[in-house]
N, C-alpha and C positions, 0 to 999 in steps of 0.2 A: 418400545422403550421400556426399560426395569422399571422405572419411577415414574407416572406421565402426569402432567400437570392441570388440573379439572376444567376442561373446557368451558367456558362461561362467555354466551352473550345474549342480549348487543353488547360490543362493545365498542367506545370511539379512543381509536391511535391518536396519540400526542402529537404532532409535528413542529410543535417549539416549544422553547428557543432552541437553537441549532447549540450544539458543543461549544462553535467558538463563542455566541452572545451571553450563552449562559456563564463561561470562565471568564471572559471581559467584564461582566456585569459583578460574578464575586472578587474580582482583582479591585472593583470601584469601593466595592461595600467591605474591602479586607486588605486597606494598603500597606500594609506590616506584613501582609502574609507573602506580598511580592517575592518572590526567588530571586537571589542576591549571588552574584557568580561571580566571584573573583578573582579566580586562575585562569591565567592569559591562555591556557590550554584547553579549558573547560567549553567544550562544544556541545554543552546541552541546552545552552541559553537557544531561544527561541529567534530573540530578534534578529539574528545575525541571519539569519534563513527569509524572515519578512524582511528584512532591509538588504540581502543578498549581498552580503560580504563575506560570506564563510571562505571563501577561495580561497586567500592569502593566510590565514590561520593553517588550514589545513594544509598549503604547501609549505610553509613553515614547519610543520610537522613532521610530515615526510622527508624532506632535507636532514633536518637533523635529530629525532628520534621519533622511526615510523611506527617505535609502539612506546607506550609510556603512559605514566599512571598519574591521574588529576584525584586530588582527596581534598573534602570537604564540599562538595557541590552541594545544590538542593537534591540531588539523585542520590546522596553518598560516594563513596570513592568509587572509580572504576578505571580501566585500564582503555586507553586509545588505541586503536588499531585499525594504521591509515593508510599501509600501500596495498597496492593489487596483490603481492607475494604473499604476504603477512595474510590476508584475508583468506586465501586460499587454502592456505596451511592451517590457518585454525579450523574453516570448514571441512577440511579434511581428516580432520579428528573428532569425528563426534561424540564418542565414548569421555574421550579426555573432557573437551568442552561442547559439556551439557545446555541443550537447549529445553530441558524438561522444567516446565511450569512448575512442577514442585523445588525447585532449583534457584525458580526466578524468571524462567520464561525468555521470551523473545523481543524485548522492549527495554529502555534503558530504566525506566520507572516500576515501583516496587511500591506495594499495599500501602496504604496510608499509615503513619506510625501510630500504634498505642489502638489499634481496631481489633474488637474483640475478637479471639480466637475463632470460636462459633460462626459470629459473620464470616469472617475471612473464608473458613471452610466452605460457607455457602455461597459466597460470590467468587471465589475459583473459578474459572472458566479453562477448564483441560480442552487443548486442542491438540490437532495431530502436529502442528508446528511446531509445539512446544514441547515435546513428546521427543522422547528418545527409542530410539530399538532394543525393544522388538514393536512395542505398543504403534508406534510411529511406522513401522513398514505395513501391519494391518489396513489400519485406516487411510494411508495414502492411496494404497492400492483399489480400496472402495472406490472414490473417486476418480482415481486416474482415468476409465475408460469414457470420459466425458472429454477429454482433452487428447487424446490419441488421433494421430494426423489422418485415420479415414474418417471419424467425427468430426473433425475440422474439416475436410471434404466436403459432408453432409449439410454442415452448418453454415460456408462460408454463400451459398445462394443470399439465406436469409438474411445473413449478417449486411451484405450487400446492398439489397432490397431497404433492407431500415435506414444504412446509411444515405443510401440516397431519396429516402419521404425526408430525414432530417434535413440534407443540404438543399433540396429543392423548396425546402418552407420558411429558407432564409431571407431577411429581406438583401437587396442589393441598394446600393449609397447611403443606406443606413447605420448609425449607430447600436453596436445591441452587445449584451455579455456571451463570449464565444462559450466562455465555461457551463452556463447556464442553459444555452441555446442547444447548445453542441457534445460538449464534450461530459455533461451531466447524463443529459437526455438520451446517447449511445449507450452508457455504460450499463445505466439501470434499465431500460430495455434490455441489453444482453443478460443483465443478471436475471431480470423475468423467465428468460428463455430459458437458463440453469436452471432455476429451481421451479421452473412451471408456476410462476405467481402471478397471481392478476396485476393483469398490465395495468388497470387502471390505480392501481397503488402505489407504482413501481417507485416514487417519490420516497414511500417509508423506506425503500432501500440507501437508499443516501443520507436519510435523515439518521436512521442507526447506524450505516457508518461512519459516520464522523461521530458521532457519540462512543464506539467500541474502540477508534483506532485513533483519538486524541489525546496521546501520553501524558498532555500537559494536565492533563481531569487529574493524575493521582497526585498532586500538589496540590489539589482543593479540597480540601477535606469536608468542606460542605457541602460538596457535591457529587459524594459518592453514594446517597443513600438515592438523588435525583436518576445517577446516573444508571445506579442498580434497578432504578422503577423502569426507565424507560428502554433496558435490554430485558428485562422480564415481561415489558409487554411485547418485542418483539419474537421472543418466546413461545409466547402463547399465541401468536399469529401464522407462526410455521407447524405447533402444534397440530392448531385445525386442520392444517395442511396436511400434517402426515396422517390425522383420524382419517382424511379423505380418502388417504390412497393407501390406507391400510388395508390386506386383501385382495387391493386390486391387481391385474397383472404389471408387471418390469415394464417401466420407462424409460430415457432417456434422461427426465431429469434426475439432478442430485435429489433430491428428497427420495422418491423412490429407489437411487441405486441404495443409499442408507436403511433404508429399510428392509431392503433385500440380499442387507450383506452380516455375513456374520460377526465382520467386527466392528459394526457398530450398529445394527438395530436392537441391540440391551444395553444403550447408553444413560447414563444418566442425566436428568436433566440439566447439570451445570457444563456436562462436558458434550452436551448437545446445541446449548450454546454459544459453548466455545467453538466449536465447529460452523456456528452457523456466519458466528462473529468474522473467524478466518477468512471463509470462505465472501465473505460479501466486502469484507475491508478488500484481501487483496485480491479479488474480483473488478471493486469499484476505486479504489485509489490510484492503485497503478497505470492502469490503461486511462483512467479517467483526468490524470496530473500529467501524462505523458501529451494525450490528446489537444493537454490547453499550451502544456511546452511549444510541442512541433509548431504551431503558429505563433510563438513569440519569438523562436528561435530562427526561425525562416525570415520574421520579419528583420529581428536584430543581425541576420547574416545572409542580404541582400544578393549577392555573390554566390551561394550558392542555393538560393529558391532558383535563382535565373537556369541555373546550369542542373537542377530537375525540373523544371519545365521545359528545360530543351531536350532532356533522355530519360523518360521516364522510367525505363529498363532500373533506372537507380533506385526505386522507388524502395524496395524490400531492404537496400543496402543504407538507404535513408531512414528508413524507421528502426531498424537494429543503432545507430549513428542517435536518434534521438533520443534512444531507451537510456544511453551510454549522458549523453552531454545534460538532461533533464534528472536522472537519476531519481523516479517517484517516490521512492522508501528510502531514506540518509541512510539510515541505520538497523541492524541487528546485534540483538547482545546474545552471549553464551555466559553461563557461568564453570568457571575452572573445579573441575572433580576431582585432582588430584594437586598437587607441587607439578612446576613443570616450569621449565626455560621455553621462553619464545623470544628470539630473536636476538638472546643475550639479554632478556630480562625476564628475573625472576618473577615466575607467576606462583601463588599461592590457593592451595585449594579454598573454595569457597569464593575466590576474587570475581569479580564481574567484568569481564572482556567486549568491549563494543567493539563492533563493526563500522565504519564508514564506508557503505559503499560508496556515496557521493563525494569521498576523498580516493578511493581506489579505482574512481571512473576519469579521474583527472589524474594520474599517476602519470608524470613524466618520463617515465622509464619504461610505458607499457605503451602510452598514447604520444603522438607525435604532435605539438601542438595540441594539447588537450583542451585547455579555453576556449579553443575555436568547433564550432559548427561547421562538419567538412563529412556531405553526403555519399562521396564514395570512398571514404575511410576505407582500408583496405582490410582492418583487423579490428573494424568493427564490433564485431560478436563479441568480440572480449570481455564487452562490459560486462559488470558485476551485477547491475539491477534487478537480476533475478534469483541473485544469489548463486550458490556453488558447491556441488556436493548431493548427499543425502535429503536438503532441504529447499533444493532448487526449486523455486517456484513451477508448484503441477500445472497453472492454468499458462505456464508464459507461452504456450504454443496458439492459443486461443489470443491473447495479448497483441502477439505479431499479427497476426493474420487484421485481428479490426482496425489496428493503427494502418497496416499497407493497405485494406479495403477503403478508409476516410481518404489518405492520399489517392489512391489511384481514381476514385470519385471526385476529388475535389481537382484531379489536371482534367476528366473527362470534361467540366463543365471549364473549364478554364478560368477554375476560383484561384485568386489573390486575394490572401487576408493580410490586411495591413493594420496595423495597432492604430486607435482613434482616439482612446483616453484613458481612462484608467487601469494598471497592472496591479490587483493586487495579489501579493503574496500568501500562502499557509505561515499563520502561526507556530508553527510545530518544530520538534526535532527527529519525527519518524515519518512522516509525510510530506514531502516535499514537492511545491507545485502550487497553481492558482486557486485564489478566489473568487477572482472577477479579472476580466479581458475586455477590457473594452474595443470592440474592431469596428472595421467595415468594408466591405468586399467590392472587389472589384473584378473586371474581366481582362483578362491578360492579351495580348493581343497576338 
């Protein structure tokens, strides 16, 4: 790396409070600072996502204007962009709408107002997501060979084998959090396997991501300096990582393809943790919010758990069907580069354009009966959850494969997960999915 950060230990990782206890906790200690959302259009509010009513907002939208601009939120103004078409079409302009972090990035939230210049430049986190072309085809291509369908090949044994120590250490007619048990415990395993991390930590991966991909952190302004400690110590934890395997010969993991690649082993440090941040959020969020989905959704649509347990053959066509109706990331934002019409409304350069994908996965004009969970969807794939375009998510081939490996593990054993008590929701407006699943498993007959 150009810049490398002075290795120092012992050292002991944080592991709380988690993102959400620490923004609950300054929302108790700063009730003025509460975000106050008053445009019936404004879809950044949080609750509507933890209390799951966004549906009817969002078809409301779409019916009658599926792009349109909400001004004054706690976000600032930005533009809604809620059918499958409309999504499509701005992804398909990259140049036009910029997803480069010097722009604004890839999230609907933006630096805390009035932070010093200085700061800001140091806590920047450039990643390739957020990166336009040419910077953005370099760095994608680093990675990509980690996610290519004979490494998914290679991979899907192990992927297997773990899934099934998980499901086999579950208890049966008990109570227990599916998220926690389950759908935690796969993901950060599999991130260990990416980046060659000791398994026995694989915890701090979840703890940093939800600290890096909690939008709702940059409306706390108390807790940006918290939040800068605790991704600089994750930082310096991948560092030791790369002093290790600096020198040594190409591996498999990401750590070593970065190092071994020319466009990015002279990174600098902010835009090394932008990368590390990318790559473990949408690593750990996606597959890991989908995971806790598929068994509420199975549970809440009885009808057709029965009719994949009766043909499992559905199983791949089931979890593409999941990706679609659970939708793990609401949203992507771009920022407009130029003046430009979309869709018969004027966009302005500099304007901030959101994505809903979790409005363009329920699009009545793409999905037939969208509301519903219906595992041999025919046009399935459609869905938007991994995005579209240039920026299509690089790991979504690694994604499918552990969702259809947990299914096709969980008919081997002839697991039914039925919900037992508590559903909670993410807080969030760019993460969407559980916090806790309360189940209990049974044997299907």
């Amino acid at each position: 790396m150009a810049t490398q950060f002075a290795p120092e230990a012992p050292f002991t990782y944080r592991t709380a409070p988690t993102a959400i206890e620490a923004f609950e906790a300054w929302l108790r200690e700063n009730p003025q600072a509460r975000p106050a959302h008053t445009h019936p259009w404004d879809v950044s509010r949080s609750d509507i996502y933890v209390e799951d009513r966004w549906g009817p907002i969002f078809a409301e939208m779409r019916a009658k204007a599926p792009v349109n601009k909400v001004t004054g939120t706690p976000y600032g103004d930005y533009w809604n962009v809620t059918s499958h078409k409309a999504i499509q079409h701005v992804e398909s302009l990259p140049e036009l709408f910029s997803s480069s972090w010097q722009h604004g990035g890839i999230t609907i939230g933006d630096p805390p107002a009035g932070i010093d210049p200085a700061k800001l430049a140091e806590r920047q986190l450039p990643m390739f997501i957020a990166m336009d072309r040419p910077e953005h085809t370099g760095q994608r291509r680093t990675v990509a060979p980690a996610f290519t369908p004979r490494e998914m090949v290679r991979m899907e044994d192990e992927i297997r084998q773990r899934t099934a120590e998980v499901l086999d250490s579950l208890p049966w007619g008990e109570r227990f959090d599916w998220v926690d048990k389950v759908s935690i415990e796969l993901t950060t395993g599999m991130l260990a396997i990416l980046f060659g991390f000791p398994y026995q930590d694989r915890r701090l991966l979840t703890f940093w991501s939800d600290w890096a991909g909690d939008v709702e952190l940059t409306l706390a302004e108390g807790l940006t300096d918290q939040r800068h400690e605790i991704l600089m110590e994750m930082a310096r934890y991948f560092q030791t990582l790369w002093m290790q395997r600096m020198g040594a010969e190409p591996t498999p993991d990401l750590i070593s393809m970065m190092i071994h690649s020319p466009a990015m082993s002279q990174m600098s440090p902010q835009e090394f943790m932008g990368n590390l941040v990318l790559l473990i959020v949408g690593g750990n969020d996606t597959t890991r919010n989908t995971m806790s989905g598929i068994v509420h959704a199975l549970d809440q649509f009885p009808d057709q758990r029965a009719l994949l347990e009766a043909d499992p053959s559905l199983i791949p066509n089931a979890a593409q069907e999941c990706l679609r109706f659970v939708t793990p990331l609401a949203h992507m934002r771009r920022t407009a580069s130029a003046d430009a019409e979309l869709f018969g409304q004027q966009i302005k350069a500099g304007d901030k354009v959101v994505m809903w994908y979790i409005s363009a996965n329920r699009d009545e004009t793409v999905f037939e009966n969208p509301d519903k969970l219906i595992v041999g969807r025919e046009n399935a794939r459609r869905h938007l959850s991994f995005g579209h375009g240039i920026h299509r998510c690089v790991g979504a081939r690694l994604a499918e494969l552990q969702l259809r490996v947990l299914l096709e593990e969980m008919h081997e054993r002839k697991m039914r997960v039925r919900m037992a008590g508590e559903a909670v929701r993410v807080r969030a407006n760019f993460v969407h999915g559980f916090r806790k699943l309360e189940v209990e498993l049974e044997k299907r007959s």
